[in-house]
C-alpha positions, -999 to 999 in steps of 0.1 A, spaced: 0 0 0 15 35 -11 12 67 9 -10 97 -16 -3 134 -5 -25 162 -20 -14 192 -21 -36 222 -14 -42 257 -3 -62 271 25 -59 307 45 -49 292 75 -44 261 101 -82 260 112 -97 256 76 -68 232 63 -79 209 96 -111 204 80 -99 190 45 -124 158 40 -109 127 50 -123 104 23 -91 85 2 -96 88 -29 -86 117 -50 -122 116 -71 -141 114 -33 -117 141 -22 -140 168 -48 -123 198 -60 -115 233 -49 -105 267 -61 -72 254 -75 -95 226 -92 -78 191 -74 -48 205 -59 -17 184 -67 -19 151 -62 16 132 -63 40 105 -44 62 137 -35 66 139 1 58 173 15 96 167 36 109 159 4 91 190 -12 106 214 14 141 198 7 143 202 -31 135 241 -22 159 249 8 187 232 -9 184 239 -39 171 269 -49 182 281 -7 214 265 -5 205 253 30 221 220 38 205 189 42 211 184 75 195 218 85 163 215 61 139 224 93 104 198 101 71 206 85 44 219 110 19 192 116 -20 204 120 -37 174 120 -25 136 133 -54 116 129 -52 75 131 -63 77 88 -46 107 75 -23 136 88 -21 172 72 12 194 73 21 227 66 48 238 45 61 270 57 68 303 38 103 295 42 95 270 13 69 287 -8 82 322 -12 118 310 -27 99 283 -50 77 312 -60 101 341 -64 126 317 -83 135 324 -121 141 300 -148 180 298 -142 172 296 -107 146 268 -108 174 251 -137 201 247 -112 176 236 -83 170 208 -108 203 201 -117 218 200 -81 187 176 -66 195 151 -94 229 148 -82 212 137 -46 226 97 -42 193 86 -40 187 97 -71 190 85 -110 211 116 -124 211 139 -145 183 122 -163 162 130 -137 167 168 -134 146 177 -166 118 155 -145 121 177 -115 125 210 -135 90 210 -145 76 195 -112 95 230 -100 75 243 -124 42 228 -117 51 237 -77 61 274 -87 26 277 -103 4 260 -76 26 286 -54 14 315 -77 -20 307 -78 -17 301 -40 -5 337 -35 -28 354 -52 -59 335 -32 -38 346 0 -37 309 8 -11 288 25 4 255 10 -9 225 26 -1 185 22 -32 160 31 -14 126 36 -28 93 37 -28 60 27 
């Protein structure tokens, strides 16, 4: 059994605590950002790619997510402005060598994979956009 996060915006804590807690992304219904991004991301991970790469804070200081709901089916986490505003402020040369220096991370495939995670910074720096102009904060729904 795989873990789904969702991805979404909300104006604060309080109304991100009362996402629905059905599983399944077509039960889950849509919102002002139409489904939010679904994807096998983790929000840690998420918040690494940023600080590191586009930040150039190391690894080992990338700071926990802020949890607002642990529930026994599904937990949701913040993802602090720390992350978004950089992701969101970032140019294409920026965003390029974000890419290009996550790819390099062991756990990774290479260089192959940084044109992969260039446009996922691209899809995130758009969510982030779209999030801004709402006045929203970024969100993760996890669950099962």
């Amino acid at each position: 059994m795989g873990v789904t996060y969702k991805y979404f915006g909300a104006p604060d804590g309080a109304a991100a605590a009362r996402v629905p807690t059905s599983y399944s992304p077509e039960e889950l219904g849509g919102d002002e950002f139409g489904n939010g991004l679904f994807t096998k991301v983790k929000p840690e991970t998420m918040a690494a790619m940023v600080l590191t790469g586009i930040e150039g804070i190391p690894l080992s200081q990338v700071p926990p997510l802020e949890l607002v709901v642990l529930h026994p089916d599904y937990a949701v986490v913040k993802l602090p402005s720390s992350v978004v505003e950089p992701l969101r402020k970032a140019d294409e040369e920026t965003l390029g060598a974000a890419a290009f220096i996550w790819s390099t991370v062991p756990d990774r495939r290479g260089p192959r994979d940084a044109f992969v995670i260039y446009q996922m910074l691209h899809e995130w720096q758009d969510f982030a956009h779209r999030l801004n102009e709402a006045g929203h904060q970024l969100y993760c729904l996890v669950w099962p």
